[in-house]
BAVO-947738 format. One record per atom (N, C-alpha, C): x, y, z; residue in three letters. Coordinates in steps of 0.2 Angstrom, whole numbers, plus 5000, padded with zeros to 4 digits. Layout:
N
XYZALA/...
END
This chain:
342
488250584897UNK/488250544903UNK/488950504903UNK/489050464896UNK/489550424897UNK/490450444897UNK/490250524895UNK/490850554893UNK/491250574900UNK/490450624902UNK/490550664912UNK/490750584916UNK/490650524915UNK/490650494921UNK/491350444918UNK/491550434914UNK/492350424913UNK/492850484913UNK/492650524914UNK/492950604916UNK/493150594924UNK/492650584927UNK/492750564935UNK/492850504935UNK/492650474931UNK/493350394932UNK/494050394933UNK/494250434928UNK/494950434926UNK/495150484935UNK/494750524935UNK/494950564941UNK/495050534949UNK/494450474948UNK/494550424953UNK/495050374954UNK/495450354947UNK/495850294948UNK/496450354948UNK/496550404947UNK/497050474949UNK/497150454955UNK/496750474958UNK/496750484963UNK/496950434969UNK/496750364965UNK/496850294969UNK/497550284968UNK/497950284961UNK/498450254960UNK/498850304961UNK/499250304966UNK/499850374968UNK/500650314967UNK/501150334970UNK/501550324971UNK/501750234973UNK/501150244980UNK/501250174983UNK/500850134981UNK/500150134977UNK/499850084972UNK/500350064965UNK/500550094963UNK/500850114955UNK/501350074957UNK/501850074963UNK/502450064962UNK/502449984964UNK/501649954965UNK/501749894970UNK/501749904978UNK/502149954980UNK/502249934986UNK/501549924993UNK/501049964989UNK/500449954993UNK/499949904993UNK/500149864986UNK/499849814984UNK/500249754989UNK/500849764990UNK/501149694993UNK/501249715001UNK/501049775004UNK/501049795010UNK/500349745011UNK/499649785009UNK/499249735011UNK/498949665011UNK/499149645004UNK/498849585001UNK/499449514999UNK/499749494993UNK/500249454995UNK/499949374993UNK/500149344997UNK/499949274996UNK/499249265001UNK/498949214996UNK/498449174998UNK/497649264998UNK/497649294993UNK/497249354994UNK/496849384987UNK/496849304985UNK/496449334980UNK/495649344980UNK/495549314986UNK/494749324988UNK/494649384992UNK/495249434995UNK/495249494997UNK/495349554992UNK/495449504986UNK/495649584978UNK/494849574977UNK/494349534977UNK/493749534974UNK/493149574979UNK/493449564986UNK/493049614992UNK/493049674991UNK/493749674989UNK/494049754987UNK/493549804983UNK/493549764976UNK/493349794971UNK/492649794971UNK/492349734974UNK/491449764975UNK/491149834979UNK/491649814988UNK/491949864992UNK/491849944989UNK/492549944984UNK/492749994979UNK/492050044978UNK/491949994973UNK/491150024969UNK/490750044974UNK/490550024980UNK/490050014984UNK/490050094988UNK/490650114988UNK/490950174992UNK/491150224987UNK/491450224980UNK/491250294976UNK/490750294975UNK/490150244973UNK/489450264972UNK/489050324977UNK/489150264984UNK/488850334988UNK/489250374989UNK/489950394988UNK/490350464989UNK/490050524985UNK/489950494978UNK/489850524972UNK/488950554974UNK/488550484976UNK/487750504978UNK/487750574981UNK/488250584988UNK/488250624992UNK/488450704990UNK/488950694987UNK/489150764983UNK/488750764980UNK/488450734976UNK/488050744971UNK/487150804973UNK/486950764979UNK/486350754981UNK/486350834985UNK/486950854989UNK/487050904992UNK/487750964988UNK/487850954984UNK/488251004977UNK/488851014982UNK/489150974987UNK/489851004989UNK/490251014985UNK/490551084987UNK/491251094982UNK/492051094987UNK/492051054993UNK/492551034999UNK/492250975004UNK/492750925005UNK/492450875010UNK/492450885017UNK/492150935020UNK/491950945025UNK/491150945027UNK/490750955021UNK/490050955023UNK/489950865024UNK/490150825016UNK/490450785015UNK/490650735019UNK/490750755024UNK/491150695029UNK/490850705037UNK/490350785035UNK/489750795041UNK/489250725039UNK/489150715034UNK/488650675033UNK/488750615035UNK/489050585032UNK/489450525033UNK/489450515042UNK/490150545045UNK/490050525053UNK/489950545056UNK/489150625053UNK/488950655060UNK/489550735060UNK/489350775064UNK/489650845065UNK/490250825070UNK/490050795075UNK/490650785082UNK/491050765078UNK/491050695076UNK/491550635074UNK/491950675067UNK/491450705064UNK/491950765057UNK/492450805058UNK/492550805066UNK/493150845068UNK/493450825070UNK/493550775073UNK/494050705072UNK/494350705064UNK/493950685060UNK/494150665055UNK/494350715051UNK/494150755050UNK/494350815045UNK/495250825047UNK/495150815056UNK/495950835055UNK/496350785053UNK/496250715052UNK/496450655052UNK/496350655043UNK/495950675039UNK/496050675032UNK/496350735030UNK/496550785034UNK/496950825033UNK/497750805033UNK/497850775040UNK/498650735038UNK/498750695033UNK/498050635034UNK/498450585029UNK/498550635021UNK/498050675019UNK/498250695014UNK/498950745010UNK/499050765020UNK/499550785020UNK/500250745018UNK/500250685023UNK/500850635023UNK/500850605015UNK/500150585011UNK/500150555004UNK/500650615002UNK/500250675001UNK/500850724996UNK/501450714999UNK/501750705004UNK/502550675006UNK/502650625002UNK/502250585003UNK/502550525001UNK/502450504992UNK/502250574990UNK/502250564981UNK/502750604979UNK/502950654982UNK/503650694982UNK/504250644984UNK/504250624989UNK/504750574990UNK/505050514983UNK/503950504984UNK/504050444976UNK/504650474970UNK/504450544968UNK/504850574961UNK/505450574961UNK/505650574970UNK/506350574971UNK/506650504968UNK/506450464971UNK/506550384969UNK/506550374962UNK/506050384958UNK/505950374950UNK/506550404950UNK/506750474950UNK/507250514948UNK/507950474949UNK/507950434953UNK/508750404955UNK/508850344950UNK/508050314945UNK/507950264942UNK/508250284935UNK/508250354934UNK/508650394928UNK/509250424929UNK/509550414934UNK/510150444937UNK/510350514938UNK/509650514939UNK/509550574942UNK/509750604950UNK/509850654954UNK/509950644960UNK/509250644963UNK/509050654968UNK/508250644973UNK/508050714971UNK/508550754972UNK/508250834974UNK/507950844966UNK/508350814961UNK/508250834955UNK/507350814953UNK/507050744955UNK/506750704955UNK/506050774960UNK/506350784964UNK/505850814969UNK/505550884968UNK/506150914965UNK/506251014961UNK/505650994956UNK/505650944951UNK/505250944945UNK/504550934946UNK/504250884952UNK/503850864954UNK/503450934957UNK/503750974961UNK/503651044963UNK/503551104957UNK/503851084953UNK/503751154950UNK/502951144945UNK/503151054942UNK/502551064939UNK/501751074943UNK/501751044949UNK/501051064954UNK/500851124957UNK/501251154957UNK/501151224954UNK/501151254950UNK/501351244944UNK/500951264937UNK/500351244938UNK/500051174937UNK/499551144937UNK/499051164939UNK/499151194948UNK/498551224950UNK/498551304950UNK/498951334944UNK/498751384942UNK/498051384936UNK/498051334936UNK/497251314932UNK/496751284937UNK/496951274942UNK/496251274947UNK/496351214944UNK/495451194949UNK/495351134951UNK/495351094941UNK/495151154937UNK/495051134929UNK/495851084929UNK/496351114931UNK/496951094929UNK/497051014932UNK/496950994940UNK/496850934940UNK/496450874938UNK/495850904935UNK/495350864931UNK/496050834925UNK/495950894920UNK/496350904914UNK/496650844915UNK/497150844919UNK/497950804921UNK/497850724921UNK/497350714925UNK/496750654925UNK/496650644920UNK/496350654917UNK/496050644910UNK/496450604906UNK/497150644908UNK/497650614900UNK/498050584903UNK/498250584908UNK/498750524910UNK/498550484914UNK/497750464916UNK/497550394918UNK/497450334913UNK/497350374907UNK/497250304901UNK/497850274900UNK/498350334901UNK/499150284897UNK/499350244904UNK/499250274910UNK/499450254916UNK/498950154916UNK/498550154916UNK/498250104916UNK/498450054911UNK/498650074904UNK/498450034897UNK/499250014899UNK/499750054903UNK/500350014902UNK/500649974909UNK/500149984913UNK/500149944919UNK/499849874917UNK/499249874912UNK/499149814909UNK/499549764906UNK/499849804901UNK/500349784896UNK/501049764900UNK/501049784904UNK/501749754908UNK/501649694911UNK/501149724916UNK/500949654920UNK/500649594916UNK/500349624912UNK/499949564905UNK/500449504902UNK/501049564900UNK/501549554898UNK/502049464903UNK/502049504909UNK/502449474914UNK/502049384913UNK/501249404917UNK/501049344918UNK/500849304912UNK/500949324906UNK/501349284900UNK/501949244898UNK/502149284900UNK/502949254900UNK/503149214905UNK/502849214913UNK/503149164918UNK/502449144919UNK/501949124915UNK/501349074917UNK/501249074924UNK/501049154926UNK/500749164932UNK/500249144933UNK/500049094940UNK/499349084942UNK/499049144943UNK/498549154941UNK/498049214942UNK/497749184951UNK/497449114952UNK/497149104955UNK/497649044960UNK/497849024965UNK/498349004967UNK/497948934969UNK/497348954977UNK/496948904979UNK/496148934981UNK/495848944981UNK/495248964982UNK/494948964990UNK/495248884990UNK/495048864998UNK/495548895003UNK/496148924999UNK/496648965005UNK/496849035003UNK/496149065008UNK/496349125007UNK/496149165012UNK/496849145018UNK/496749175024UNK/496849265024UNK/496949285019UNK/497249355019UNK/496449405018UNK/495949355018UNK/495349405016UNK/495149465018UNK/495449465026UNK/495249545027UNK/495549605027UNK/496149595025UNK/496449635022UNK/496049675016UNK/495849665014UNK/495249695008UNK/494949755014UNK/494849755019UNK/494249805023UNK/494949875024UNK/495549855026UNK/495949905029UNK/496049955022UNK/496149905017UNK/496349935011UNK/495849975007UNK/495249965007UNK/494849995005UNK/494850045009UNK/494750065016UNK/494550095020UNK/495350145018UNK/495850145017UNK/496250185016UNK/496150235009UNK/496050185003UNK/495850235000UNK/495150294999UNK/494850255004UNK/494250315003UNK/494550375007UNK/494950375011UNK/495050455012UNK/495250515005UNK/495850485003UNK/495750554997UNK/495150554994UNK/494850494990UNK/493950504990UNK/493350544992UNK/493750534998UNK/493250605001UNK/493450635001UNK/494050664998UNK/494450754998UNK/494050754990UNK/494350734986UNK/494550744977UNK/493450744977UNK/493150674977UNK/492650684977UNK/492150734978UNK/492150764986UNK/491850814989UNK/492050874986UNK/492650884982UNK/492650964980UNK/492450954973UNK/491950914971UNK/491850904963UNK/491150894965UNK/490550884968UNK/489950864969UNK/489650894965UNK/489850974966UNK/489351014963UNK/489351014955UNK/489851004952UNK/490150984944UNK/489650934942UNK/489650884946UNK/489050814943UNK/488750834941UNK/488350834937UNK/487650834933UNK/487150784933UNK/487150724933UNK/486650664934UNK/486950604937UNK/486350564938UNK/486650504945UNK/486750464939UNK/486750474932UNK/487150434929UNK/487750424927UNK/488150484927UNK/488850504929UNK/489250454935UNK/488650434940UNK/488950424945UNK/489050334944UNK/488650304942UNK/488550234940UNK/489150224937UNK/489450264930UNK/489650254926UNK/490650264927UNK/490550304933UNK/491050344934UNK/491250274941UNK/490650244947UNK/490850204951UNK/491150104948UNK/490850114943UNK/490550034943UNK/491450014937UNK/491550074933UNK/491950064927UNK/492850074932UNK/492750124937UNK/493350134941UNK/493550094946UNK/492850044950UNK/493049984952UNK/493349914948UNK/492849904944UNK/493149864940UNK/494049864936UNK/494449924934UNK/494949944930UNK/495349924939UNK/495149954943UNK/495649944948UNK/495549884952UNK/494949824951UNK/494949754952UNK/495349714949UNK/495549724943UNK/495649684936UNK/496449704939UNK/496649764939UNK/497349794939UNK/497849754945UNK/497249764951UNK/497449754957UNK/497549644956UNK/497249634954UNK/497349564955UNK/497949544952UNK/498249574945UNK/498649554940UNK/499349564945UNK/499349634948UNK/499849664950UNK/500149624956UNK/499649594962UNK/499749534965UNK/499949484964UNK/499949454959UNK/499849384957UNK/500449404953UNK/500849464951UNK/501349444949UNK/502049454955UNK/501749504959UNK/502149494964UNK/502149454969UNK/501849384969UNK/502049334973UNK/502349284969UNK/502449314962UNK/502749244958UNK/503449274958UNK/503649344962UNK/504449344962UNK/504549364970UNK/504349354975UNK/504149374982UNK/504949394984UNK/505349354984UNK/506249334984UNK/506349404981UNK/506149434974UNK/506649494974UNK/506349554977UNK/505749564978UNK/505249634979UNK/505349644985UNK/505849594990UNK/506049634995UNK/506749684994UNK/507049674987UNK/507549704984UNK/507649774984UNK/506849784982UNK/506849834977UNK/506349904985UNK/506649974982UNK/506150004988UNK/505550034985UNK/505450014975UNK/504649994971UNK/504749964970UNK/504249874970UNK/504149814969UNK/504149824963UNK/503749864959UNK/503849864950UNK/504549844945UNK/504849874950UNK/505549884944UNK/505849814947UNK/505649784950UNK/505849694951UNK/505549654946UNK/504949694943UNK/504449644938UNK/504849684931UNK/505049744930UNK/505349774927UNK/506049754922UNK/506349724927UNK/506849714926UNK/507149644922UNK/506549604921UNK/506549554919UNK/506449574908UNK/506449634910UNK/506249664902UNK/506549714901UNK/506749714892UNK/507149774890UNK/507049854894UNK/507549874891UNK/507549954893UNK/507150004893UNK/506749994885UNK/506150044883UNK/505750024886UNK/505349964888UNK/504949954893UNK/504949984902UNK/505749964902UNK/505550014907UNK/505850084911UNK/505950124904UNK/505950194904UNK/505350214904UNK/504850154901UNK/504150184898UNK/503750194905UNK/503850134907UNK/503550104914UNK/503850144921UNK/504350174921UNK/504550224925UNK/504350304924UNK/504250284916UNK/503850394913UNK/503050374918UNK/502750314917UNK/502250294919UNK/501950324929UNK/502350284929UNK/502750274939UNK/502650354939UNK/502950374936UNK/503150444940UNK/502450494936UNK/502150484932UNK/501550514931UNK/500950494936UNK/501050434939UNK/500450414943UNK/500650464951UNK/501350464951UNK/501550504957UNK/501350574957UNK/501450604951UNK/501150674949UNK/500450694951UNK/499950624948UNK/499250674948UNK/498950644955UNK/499150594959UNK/499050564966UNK/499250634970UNK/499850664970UNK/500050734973UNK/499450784973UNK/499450804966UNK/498950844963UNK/498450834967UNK/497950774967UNK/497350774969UNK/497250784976UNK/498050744980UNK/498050764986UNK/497850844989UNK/498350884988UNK/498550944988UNK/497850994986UNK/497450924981UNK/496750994979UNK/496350974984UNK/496450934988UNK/495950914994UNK/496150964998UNK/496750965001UNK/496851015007UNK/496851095003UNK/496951114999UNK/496551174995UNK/496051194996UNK/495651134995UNK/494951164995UNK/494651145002UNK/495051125005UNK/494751135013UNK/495151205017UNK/495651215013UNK/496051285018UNK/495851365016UNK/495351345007UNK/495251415007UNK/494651455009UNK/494351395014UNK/493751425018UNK/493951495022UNK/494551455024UNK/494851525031UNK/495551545029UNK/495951525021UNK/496351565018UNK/496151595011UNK/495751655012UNK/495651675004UNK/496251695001UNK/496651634998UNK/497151644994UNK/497251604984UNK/497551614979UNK/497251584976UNK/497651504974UNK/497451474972UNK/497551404973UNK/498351404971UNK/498651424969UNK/499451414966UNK/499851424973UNK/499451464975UNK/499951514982UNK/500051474987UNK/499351454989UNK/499251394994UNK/499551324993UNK/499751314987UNK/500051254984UNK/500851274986UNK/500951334984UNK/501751314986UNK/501851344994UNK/501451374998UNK/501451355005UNK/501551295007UNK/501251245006UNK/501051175007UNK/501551145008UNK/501851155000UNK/502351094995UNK/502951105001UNK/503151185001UNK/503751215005UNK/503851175009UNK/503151155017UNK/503251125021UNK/503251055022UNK/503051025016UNK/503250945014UNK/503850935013UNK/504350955007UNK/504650955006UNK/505250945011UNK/505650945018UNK/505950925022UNK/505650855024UNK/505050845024UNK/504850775026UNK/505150705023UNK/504950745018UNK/505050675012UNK/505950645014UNK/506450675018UNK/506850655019UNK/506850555023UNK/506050565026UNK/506250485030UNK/506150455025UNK/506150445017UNK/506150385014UNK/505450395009UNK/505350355003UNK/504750315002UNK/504450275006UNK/504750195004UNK/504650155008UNK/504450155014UNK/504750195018UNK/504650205024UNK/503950245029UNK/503950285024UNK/503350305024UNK/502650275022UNK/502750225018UNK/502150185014UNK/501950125019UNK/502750115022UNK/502550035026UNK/502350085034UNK/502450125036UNK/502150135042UNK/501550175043UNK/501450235037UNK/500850275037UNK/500250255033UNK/500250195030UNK/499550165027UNK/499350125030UNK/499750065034UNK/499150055039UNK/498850065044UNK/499250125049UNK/498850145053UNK/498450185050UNK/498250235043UNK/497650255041UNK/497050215040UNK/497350145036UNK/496850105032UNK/496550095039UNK/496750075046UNK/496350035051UNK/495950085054UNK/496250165055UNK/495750235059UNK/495350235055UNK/495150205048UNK/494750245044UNK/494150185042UNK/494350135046UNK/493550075043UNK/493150095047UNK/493050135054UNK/492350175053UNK/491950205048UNK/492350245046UNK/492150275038UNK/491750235034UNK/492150175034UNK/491750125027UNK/491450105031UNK/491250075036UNK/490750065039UNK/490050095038UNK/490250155039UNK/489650215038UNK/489450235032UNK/489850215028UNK/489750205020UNK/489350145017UNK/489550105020UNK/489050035018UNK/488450065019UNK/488350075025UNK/487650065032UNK/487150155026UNK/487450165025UNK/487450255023UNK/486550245017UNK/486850195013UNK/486150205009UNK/485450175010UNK/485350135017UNK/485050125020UNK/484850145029UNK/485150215029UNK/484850265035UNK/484450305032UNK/484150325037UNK/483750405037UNK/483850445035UNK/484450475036UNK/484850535033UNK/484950545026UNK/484950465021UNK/484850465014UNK/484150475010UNK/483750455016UNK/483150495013UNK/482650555014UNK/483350585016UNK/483250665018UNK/483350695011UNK/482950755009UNK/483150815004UNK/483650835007UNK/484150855001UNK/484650905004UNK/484350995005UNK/484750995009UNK/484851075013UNK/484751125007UNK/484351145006UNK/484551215001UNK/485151265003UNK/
END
């Protein structure tokens, strides 16, 4: 139980920490000063909505989020969104391809170079099937995590960062609802194509409660350090390498090998969401569909990172609080205490 449900943890913070989390800039998009009573909503939030995503797979064995996201808002409203988790997971794959680009200019590299490498390896990767993006998961969310700790651990040591500023001022609270509600869209892609993989509702507790908490803990460090430098982070088009730069070299080649492997399996995971929704009506096999996809992303990522992050994440996060809405409300309807459909 405890093995399978950090197996799906690591795949879940995968999933969460892409390009625009990892690099700060999604953290400082939403949150910011006076928000640390909205990182706390978050992370409850969080857990509240893998648990039932995970319930839901689990209960009805989906292997794509389309049954998946019938449950959730109903068959009409599922064709609304399906097209709607279709782009955004589309636009995230732009916008993690763009990311590689970026990292890559941070080793003086060119963009294309940063973009080629990005592309060649997610399509090896999904020559191993959905196994290969688990895998991926696995082994670059622990490093991923353990040195976002140590850097930011690092920071808020060295410049005696308030973790807590005021308690009484924290006009920013609701930002917590948009933000959440943004990441559960690839949650319902990555989760709904693994339902039937689960094996007990204990995988689920262990997999919900451990992935919220790592990305509460994360989520409040990484804020807290970027409003103790607010002045540079509008510098930089990753807020990270503003905190970055306060520190030797090896830490932040490390911390950039890091950045750019958060962009890799955020890709990954995206890319296995619309896979597994395309090969209902393309029986093709997964590598082929992948570099279909990459092909047609590829000219996009021209409008920027930044760009992309500061305009396509909040109108997802705001179209998608339905969603959590129905997620809250979900383990207290009818339809939860229906048996699932043979």
């Amino acid at each position: 139980m405890w093995i399978a449900g950090f197996k799906w943890m690591f795949l879940i913070i995968g999933t969460a920490i892409g390009a625009g989390y990892a690099s700060g800039r999604e953290i400082w998009q939403f949150f910011g000063y006076e928000s640390e009573l909205a990182l706390v909503i978050f992370m409850i939030l969080f857990i509240v909505c893998c648990s039932v995503l995970l319930h839901i797979s689990y209960t009805f064995r989906t292997s794509s989020y389309v049954p998946l996201l019938q449950i959730i808002v109903g068959k009409r409203l599922s064709i609304v969104y399906d097209v709607m988790i279709f782009l955004y997971l589309f636009t995230i794959s732009i916008v993690m391809i763009a990311g590689s680009g970026v990292t890559g200019q941070a080793f003086h590299l060119s963009y294309w170079w940063g973009v080629a490498i990005i592309v060649m390896l997610l399509i090896l990767t999904f020559m191993r099937g959905i196994n290969g993006v688990v895998i991926i998961n696995q082994f670059v969310s622990p490093f991923l995590i353990i040195g976002l700790l140590y850097a930011l651990g690092q920071f808020i040591f060295d410049f005696n960062v308030p973790l807590i500023s005021d308690w009484k001022a924290q006009s920013n609270w609701l930002a917590a609802f948009p933000f959440v509600a943004l990441n559960i869209l690839p949650l319902i892609a990555v989760l709904g194509a693994i339902g039937h993989k689960v094996k007990s509702k204990g995988e689920i507790y262990v997999a919900s409660i451990s992935s919220g908490l790592v990305l509460g803990v994360v989520s409040f460090m990484y804020n807290s350090s970027l409003v103790q430098i607010a002045d540079e982070v509008l510098v930089y088009e990753m807020p990270l390498f503003a905190i970055l730069q306060h520190y030797p070299m090896n830490l932040f080649i490390f911390m950039s090998v890091m950045l750019w492997l958060a962009i890799f399996t955020a890709a990954a995971c995206s890319i296995l969401g619309l896979i597994t929704r395309l090969q209902a009506r393309i029986p093709l096999k997964m590598w082929i569909i992948a570099t279909l996809l990459i092909a047609c992303m590829i000219p996009l990522t021209l409008f920027g990172f930044s760009t992309l992050v500061s305009v396509t994440y909040p109108i997802y996060g705001f179209l998608n609080l339905y969603v959590l809405i129905r997620l809250i409300y979900y383990p207290f309807s009818k339809r939860a205490r229906k048996k699932p459909i043979k």
